[in-house]
TIPA-734192 format. One record per residue (C-alpha): residue number from 1; x, y negated, z negated. Coordinates in steps of 0.5 Angstrom, whole numbers. Layout:
BEGIN
@seq=NUM | east=X | north=Y | up=Z
...
//
This chain:
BEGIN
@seq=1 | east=-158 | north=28 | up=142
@seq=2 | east=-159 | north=25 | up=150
@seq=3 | east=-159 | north=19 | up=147
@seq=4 | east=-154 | north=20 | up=142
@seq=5 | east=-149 | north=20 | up=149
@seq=6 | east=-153 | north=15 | up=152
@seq=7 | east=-150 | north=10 | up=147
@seq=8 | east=-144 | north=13 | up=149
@seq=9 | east=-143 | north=17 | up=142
@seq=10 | east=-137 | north=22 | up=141
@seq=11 | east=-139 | north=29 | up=143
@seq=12 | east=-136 | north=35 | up=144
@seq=13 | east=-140 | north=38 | up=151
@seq=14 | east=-139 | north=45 | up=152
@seq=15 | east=-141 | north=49 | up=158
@seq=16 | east=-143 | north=56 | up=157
@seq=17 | east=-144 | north=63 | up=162
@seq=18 | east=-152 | north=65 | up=163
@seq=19 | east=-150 | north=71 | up=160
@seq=20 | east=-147 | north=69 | up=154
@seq=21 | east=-150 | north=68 | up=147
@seq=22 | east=-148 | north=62 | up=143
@seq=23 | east=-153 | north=60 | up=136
@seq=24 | east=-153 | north=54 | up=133
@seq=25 | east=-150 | north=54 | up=126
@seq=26 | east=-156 | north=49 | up=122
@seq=27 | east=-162 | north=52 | up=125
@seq=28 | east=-158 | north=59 | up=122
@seq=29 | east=-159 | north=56 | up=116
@seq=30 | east=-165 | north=53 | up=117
@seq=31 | east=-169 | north=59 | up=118
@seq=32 | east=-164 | north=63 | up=114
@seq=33 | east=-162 | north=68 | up=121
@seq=34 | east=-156 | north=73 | up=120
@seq=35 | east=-153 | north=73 | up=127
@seq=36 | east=-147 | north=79 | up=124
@seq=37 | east=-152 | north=84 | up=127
@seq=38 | east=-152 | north=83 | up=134
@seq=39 | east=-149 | north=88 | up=138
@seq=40 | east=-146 | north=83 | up=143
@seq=41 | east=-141 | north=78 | up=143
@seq=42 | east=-143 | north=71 | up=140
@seq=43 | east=-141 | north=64 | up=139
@seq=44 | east=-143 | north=60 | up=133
@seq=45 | east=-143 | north=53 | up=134
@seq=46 | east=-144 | north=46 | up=129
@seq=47 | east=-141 | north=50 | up=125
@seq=48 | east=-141 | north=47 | up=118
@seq=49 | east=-133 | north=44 | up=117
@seq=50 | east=-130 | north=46 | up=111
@seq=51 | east=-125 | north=43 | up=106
@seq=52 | east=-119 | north=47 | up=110
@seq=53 | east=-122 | north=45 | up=117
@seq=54 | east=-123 | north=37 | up=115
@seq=55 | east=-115 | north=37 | up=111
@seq=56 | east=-112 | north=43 | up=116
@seq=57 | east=-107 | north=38 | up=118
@seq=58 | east=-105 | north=35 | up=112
@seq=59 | east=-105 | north=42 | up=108
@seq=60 | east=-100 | north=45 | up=113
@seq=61 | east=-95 | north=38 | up=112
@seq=62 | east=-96 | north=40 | up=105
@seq=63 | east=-95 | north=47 | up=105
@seq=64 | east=-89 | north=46 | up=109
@seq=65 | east=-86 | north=40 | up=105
@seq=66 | east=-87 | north=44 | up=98
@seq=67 | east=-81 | north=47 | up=97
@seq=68 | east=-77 | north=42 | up=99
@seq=69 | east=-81 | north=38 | up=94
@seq=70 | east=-81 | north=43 | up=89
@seq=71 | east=-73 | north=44 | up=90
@seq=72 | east=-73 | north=36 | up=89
@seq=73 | east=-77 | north=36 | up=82
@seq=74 | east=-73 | north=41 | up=80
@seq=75 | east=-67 | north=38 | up=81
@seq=76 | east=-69 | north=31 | up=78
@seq=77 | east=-72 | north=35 | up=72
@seq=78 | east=-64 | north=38 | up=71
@seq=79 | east=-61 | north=31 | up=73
@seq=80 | east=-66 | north=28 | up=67
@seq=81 | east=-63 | north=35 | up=63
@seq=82 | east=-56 | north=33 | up=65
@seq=83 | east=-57 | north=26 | up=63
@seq=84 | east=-59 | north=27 | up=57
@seq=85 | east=-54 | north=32 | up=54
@seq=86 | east=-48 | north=27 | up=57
@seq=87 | east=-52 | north=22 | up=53
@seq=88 | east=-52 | north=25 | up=46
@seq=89 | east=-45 | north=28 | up=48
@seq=90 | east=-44 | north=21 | up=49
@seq=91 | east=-47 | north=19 | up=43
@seq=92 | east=-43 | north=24 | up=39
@seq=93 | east=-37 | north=22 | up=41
@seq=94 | east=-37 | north=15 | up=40
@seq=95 | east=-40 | north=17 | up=33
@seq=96 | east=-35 | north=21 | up=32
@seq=97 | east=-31 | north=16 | up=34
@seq=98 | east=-33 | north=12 | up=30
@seq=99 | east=-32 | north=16 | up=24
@seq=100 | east=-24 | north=17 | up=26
@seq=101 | east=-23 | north=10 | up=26
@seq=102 | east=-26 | north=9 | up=19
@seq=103 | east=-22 | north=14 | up=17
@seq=104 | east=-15 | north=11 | up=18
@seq=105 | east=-13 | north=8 | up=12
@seq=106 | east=-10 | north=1 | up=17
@seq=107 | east=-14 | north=-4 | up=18
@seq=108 | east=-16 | north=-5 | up=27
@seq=109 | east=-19 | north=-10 | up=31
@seq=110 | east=-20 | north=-12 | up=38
@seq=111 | east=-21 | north=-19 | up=40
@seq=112 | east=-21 | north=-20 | up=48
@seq=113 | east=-18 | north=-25 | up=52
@seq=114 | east=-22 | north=-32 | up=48
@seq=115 | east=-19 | north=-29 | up=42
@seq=116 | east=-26 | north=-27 | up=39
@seq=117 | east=-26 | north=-20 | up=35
@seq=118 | east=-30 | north=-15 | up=39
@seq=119 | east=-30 | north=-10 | up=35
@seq=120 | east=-26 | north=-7 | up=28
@seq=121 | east=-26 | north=-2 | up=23
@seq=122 | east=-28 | north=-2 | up=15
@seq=123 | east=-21 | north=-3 | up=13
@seq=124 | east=-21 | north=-9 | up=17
@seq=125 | east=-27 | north=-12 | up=15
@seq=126 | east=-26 | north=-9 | up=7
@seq=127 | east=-18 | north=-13 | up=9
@seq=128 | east=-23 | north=-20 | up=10
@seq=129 | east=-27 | north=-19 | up=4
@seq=130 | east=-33 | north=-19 | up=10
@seq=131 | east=-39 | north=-15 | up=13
@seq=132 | east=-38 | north=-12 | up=20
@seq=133 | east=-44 | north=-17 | up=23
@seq=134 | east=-41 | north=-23 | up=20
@seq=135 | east=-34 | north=-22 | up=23
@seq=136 | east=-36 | north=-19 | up=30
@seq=137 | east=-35 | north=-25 | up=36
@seq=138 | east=-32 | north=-30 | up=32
@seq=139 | east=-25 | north=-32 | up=32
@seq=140 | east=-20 | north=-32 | up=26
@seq=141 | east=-19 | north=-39 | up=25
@seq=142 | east=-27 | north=-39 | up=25
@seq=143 | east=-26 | north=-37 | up=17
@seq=144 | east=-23 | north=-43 | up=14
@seq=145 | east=-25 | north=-41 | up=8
@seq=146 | east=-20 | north=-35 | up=8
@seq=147 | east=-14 | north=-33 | up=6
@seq=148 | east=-12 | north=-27 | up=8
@seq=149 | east=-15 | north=-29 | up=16
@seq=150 | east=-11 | north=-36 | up=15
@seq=151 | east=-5 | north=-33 | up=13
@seq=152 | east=-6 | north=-28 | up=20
@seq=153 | east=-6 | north=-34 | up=24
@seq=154 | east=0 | north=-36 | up=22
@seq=155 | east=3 | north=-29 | up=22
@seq=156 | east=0 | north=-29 | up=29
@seq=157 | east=3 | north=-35 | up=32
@seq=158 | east=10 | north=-32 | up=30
@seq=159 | east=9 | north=-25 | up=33
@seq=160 | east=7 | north=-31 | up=40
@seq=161 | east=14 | north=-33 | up=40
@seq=162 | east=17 | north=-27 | up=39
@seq=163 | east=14 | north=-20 | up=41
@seq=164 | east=20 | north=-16 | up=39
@seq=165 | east=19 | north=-18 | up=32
@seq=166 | east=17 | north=-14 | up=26
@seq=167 | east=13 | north=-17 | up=23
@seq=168 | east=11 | north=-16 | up=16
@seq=169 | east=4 | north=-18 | up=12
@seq=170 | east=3 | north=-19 | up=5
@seq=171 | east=-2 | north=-20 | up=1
@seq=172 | east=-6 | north=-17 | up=-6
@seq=173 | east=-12 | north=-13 | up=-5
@seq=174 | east=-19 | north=-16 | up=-8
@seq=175 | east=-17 | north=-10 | up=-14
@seq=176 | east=-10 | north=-15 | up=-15
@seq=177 | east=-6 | north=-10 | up=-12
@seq=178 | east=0 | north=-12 | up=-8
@seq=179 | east=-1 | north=-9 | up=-1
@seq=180 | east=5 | north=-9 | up=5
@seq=181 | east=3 | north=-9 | up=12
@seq=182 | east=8 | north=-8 | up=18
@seq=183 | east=4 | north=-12 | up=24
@seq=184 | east=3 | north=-10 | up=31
@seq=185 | east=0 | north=-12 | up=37
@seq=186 | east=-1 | north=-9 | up=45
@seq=187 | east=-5 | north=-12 | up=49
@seq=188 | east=-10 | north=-8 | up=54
@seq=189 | east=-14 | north=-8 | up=60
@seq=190 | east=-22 | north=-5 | up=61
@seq=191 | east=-21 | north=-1 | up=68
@seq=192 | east=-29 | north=-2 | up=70
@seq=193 | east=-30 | north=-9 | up=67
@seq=194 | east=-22 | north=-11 | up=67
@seq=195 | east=-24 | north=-15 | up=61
@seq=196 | east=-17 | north=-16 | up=58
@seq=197 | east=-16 | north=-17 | up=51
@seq=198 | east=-10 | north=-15 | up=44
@seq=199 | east=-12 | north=-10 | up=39
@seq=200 | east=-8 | north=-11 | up=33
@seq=201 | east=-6 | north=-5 | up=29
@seq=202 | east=-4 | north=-7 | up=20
@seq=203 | east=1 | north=0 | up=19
@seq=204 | east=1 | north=1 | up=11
@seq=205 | east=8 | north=1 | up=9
@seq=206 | east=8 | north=-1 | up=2
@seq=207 | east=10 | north=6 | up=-1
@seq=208 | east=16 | north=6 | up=4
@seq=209 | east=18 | north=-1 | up=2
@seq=210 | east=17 | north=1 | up=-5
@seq=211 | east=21 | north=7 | up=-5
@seq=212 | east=27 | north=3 | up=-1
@seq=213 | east=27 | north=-2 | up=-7
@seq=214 | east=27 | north=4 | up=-11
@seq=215 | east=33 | north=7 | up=-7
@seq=216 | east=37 | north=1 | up=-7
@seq=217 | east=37 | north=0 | up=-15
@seq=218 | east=39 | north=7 | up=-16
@seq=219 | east=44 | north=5 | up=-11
@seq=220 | east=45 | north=-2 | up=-16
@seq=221 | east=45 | north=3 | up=-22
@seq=222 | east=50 | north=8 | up=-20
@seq=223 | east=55 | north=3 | up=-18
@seq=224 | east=54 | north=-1 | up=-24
@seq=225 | east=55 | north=6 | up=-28
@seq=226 | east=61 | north=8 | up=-23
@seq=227 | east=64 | north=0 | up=-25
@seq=228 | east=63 | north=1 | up=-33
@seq=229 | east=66 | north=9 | up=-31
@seq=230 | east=72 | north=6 | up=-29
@seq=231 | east=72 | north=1 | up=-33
@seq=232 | east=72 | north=6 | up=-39
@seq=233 | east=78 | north=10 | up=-36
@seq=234 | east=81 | north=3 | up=-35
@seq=235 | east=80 | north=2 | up=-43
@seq=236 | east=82 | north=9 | up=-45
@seq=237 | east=88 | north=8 | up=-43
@seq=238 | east=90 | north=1 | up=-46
@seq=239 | east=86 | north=4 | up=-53
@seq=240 | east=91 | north=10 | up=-53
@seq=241 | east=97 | north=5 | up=-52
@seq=242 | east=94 | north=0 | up=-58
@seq=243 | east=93 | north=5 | up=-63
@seq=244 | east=101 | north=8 | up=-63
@seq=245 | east=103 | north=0 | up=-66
@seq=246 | east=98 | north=1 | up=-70
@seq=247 | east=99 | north=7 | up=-73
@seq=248 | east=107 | north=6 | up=-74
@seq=249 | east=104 | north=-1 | up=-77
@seq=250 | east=101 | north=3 | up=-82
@seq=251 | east=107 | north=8 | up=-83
@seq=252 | east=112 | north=1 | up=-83
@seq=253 | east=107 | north=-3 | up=-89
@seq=254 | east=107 | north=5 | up=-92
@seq=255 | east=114 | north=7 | up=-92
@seq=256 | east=116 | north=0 | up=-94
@seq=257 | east=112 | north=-1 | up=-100
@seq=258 | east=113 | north=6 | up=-102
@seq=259 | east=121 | north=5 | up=-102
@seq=260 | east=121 | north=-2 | up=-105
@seq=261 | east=124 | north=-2 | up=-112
@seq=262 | east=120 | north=-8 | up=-114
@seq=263 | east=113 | north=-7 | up=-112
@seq=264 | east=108 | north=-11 | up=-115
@seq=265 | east=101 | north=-12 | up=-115
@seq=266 | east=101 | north=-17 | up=-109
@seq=267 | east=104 | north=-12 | up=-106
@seq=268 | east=99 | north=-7 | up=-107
@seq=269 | east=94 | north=-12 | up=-104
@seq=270 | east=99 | north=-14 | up=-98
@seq=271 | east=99 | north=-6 | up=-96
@seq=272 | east=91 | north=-4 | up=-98
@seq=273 | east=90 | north=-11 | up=-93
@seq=274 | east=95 | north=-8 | up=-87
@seq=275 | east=90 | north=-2 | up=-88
@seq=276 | east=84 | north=-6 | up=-88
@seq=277 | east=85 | north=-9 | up=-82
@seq=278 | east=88 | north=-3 | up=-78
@seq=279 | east=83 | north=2 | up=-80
@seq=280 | east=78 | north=-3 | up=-77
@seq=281 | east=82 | north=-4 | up=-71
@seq=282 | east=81 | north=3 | up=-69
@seq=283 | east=74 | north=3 | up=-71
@seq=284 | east=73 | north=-2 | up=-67
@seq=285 | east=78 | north=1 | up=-61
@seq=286 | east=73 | north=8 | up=-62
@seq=287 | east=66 | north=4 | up=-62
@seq=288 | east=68 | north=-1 | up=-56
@seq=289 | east=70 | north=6 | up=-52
@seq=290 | east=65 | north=10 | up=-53
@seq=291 | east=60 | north=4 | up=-51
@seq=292 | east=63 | north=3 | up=-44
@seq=293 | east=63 | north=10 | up=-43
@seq=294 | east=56 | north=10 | up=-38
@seq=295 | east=51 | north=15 | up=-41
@seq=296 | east=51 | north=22 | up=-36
@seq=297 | east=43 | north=24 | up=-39
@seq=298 | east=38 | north=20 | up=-42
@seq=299 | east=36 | north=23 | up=-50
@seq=300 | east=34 | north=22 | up=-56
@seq=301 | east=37 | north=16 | up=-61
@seq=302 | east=36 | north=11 | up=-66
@seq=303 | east=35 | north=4 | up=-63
@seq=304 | east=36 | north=0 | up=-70
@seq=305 | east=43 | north=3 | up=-70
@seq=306 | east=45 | north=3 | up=-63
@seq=307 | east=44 | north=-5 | up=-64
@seq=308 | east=47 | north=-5 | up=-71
@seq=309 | east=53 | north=-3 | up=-67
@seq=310 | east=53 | north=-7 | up=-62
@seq=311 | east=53 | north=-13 | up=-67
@seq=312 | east=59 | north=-10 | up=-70
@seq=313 | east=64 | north=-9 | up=-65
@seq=314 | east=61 | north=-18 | up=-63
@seq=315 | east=61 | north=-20 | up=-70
@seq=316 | east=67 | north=-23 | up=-71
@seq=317 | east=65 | north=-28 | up=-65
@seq=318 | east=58 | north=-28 | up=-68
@seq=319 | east=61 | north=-31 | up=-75
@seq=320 | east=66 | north=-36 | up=-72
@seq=321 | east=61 | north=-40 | up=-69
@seq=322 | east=56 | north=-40 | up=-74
@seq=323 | east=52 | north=-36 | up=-71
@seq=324 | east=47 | north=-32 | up=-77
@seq=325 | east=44 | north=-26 | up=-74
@seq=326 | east=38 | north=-23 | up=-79
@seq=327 | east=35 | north=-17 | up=-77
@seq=328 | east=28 | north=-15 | up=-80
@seq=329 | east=25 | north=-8 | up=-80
@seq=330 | east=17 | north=-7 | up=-82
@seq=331 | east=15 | north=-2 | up=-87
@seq=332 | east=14 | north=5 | up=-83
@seq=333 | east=17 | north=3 | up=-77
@seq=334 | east=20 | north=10 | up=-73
@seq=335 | east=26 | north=6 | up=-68
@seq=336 | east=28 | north=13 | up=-65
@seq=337 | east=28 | north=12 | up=-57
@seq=338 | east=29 | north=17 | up=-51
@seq=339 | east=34 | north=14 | up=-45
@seq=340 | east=40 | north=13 | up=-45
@seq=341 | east=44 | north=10 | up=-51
@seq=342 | east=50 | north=7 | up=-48
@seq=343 | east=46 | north=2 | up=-43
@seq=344 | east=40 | north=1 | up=-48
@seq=345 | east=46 | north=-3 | up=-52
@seq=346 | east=49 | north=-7 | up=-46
@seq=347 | east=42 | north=-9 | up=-44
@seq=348 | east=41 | north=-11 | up=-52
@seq=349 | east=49 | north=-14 | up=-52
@seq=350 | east=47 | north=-18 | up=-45
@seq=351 | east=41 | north=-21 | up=-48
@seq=352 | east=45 | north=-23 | up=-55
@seq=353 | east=50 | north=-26 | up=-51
@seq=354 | east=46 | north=-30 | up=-47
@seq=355 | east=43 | north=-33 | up=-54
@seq=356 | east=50 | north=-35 | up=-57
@seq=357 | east=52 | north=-38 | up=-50
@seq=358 | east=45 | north=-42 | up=-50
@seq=359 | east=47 | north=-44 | up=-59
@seq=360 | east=53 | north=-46 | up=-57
@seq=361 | east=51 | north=-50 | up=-51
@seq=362 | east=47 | north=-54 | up=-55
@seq=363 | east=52 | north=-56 | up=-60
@seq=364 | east=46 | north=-54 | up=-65
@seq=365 | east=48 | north=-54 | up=-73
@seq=366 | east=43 | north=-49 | up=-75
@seq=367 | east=45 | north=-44 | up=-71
@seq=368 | east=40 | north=-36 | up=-71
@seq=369 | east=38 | north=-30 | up=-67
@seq=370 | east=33 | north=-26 | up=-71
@seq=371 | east=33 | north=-19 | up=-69
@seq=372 | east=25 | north=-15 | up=-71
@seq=373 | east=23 | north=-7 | up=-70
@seq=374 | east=16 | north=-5 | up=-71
@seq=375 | east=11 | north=0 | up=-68
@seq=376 | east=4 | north=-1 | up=-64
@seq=377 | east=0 | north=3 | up=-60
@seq=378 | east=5 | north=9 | up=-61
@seq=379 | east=11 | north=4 | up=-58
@seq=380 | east=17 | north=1 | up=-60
@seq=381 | east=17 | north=-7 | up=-60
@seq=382 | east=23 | north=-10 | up=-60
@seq=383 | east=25 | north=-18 | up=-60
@seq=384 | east=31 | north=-21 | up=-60
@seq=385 | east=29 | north=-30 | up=-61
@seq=386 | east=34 | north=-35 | up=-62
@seq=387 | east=33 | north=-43 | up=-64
@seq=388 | east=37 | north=-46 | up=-57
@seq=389 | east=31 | north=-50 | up=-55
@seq=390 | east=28 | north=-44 | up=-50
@seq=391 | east=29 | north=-43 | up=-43
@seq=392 | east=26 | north=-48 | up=-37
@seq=393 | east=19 | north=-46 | up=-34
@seq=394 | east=22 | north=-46 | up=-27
@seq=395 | east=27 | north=-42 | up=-29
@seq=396 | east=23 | north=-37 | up=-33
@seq=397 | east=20 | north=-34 | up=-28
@seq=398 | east=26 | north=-32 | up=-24
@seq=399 | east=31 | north=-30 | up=-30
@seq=400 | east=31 | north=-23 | up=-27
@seq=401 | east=31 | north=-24 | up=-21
@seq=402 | east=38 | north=-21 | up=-19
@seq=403 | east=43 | north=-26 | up=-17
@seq=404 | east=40 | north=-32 | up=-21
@seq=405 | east=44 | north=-35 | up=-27
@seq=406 | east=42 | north=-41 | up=-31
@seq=407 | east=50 | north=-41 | up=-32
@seq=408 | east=55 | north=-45 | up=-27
@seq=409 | east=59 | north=-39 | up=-28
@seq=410 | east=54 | north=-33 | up=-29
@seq=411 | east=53 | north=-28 | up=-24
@seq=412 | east=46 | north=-26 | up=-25
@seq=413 | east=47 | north=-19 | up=-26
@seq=414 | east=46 | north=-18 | up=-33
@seq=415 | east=40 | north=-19 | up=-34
@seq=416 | east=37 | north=-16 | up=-28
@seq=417 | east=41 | north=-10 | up=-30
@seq=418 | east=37 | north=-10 | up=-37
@seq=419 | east=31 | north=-10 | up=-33
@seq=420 | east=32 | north=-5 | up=-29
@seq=421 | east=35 | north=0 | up=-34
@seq=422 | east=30 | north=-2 | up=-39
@seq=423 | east=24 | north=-1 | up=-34
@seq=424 | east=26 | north=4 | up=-29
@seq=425 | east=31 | north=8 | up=-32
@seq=426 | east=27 | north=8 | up=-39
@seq=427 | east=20 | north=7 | up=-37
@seq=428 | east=19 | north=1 | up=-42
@seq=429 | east=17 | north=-6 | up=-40
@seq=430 | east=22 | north=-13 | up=-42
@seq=431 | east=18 | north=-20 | up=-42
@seq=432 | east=21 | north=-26 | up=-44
@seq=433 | east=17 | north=-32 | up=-47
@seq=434 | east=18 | north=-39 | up=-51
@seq=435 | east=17 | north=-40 | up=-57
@seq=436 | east=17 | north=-47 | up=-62
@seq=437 | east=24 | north=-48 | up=-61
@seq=438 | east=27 | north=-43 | up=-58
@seq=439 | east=27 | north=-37 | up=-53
@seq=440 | east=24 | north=-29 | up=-54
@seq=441 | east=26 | north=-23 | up=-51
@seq=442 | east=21 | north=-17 | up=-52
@seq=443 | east=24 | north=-10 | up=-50
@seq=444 | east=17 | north=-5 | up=-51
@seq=445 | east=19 | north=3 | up=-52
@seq=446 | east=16 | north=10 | up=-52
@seq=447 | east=17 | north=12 | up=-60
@seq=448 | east=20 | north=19 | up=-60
@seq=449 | east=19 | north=23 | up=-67
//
């Protein structure tokens, strides 16, 4: 230990009374001496250091840092809890999201300020025919191959010049149904980001726009009712005024043959013509009025013999322009129909007259128009031909289209009207087509027993 000090090594020097008693811990334990029973103050020194002893500073800075430590894990612990239940909250609601975006029936995208698509839901892919992965950051005109998303490029360019205007998309679905779409833009802003960008929204209106359609040829029936309406009055009143001369004619060729002293055989014939002719006269007037009269109720009623009327009260224009009409009716053939019977006549006389016109317009000698009657798939088929050259295919597709003629003064109503009563109004289909050499028109009816 002398030399220990005399190297100058670190030790701790203690003086000590004559009278106190100091023992040294190692030679303690080397001679295994317990000091615990003497009887006077002692003092133990060497004493072996223990783990606290050595530490004591360090396990005092953790014993009063601890709480804080804890307190600090434990919160980092609830914000780790916090954060990841704000993230599966998240997660949900961009599912949920997600799922109300595909659940809407319009087509949407977003696009950002370079025009590329950034996101969109199923409508719209389903819109290009396309999957998701193929659409997201690309521009519409990169896909040159489709129509659709050409047809909204040009859409687009519009709505550029105009953002107050209306603009309507049509276009037939993969299903070859026709589809209307009312467009609208709004541009938009990200507040953290501020990435600016438009999204589109495609709002189906085709139900709406069919309806509207509906509406206005309702409107179109109900005039044209109200027109032959008047129309009818108009005539009932001239009819009432015609048959009073024809009644005193029958009473004057009567009275006149009966007075004469000298009747002879010509005579009689004389008065049995005057008779002929009057009678059909009113036959004719009482026909004539009751089909312009608008039917107020669709019913039950024999399409043969509405025809068959009709081609009486035009007979004689039908036989002084040689024209030969012949009907065919199939064996077993049921031609009752339910609709409305005065309207099916204007549409089968509209259709008839047009045929004559176009005969006489092409001076043809052998002039016809062939009337058939037969059953298919429980349905009535009529079709009405004629041997006047057939119709321009031009002109073919647009022959009922309203206000379209192939006549310098026609109006364009007549076979519209047909048209409309035909499907509209009875639930039928009417078609025209080109035969070898003329026109043919096919009327397609419910059969009712």
């Amino acid at each position: 230990m002398a030399l220990d000090i005399i190297k100058n090594k670190n030790y701790e020097i203690k003086n000590f009374n004559d009278f106190d008693y100091v023992f040294d811990a190692k030679k303690l334990d080397q001679f295994i001496l317990a000091v615990n029973q003497v009887p006077y103050e002692y003092e133990i020194v060497n004493r072996r250091l223990t783990f606290y002893d050595k530490n004591r500073g360090l396990i005092d800075f953790v014993f009063t840092i601890s709480p804080i430590l804890v307190l600090l894990i434990i919160g980092l612990f609830h914000n780790i809890y916090l954060r990841k239940k704000t993230e599966k909250m998240l997660i949900q609601r961009i599912e949920f999201d997600l799922v109300l975006l595909n659940a809407i029936e319009s087509p949407i995208f977003w696009q950002n300020k370079d025009g590329k698509i950034i996101d969109s839901n199923k409508k719209f892919c389903n819109f290009l025919s396309l999957q998701s992965e193929d659409i997201y950051g690309k521009k519409l005109k990169d896909f040159k191959d489709n129509e659709n998303a050409l047809k909204l490029l040009s859409i687009f360019d519009k709505y550029k010049e105009n953002k107050k205007l209306n603009t309507l998309f049509k276009f037939k679905t993969s299903k070859n149904e026709k589809k209307i779409y009312f467009i609208k833009q709004a541009s938009y802003c990200d507040s953290k980001t501020k990435e600016t960008g438009t999204v589109t929204i495609f709002t189906d209106i085709t139900k709406e726009k069919e309806f509207e359609l509906e509406r206005e040829k309702n409107q179109e029936f109900v005039i044209q009712q109200s027109k032959l309406a008047e129309i009818g009055e108009i005539f009932s009143s001239i009819a009432h005024q015609w048959k009073s001369p024809l009644v005193e004619i029958t009473t004057i060729a009567q009275e006149s043959f009966y007075s004469s002293n000298s009747n002879t055989n010509e005579d009689e014939s004389y008065v049995k013509d005057i008779m002929t002719q009057v009678d059909y006269m009113n036959k004719t007037i009482n026909d004539f009025q009751n089909f312009i009269v608008p039917s107020n109720e669709k019913k039950v009623f024999d399409a043969k013999e509405s025809i068959d009327s009709i081609l009486q009260i035009v007979s004689h224009n039908i036989k002084y322009n040689y024209i030969d009409v012949d009907i065919k009716v199939f064996e077993n053939t049921n031609t009752n129909i339910y609709g409305y019977r005065n309207e099916f006549m204007q549409s089968t006389l509209n259709i008839i007259n047009n045929a004559k016109d176009e005969l006489l317009k092409n001076d043809l000698k052998n002039r016809k128009i062939d009337i058939e009657f037969y059953n298919e798939d429980d349905k009535l088929i009529i079709k009405i031909q004629d041997n006047a050259g057939g119709i321009e295919k031009a002109k073919i597709k647009k022959i009922f289209k309203p206000y379209y003629s192939t006549k310098k003064d026609g109006h364009g109503i007549g076979l519209y009207m047909a048209k409309m009563i035909i499907e509209d109004k009875m639930d039928g289909k009417i078609e025209v087509e080109n035969i070898n050499n003329g026109a043919c028109f096919k009327m397609i009816l419910g059969n009712v027993e």
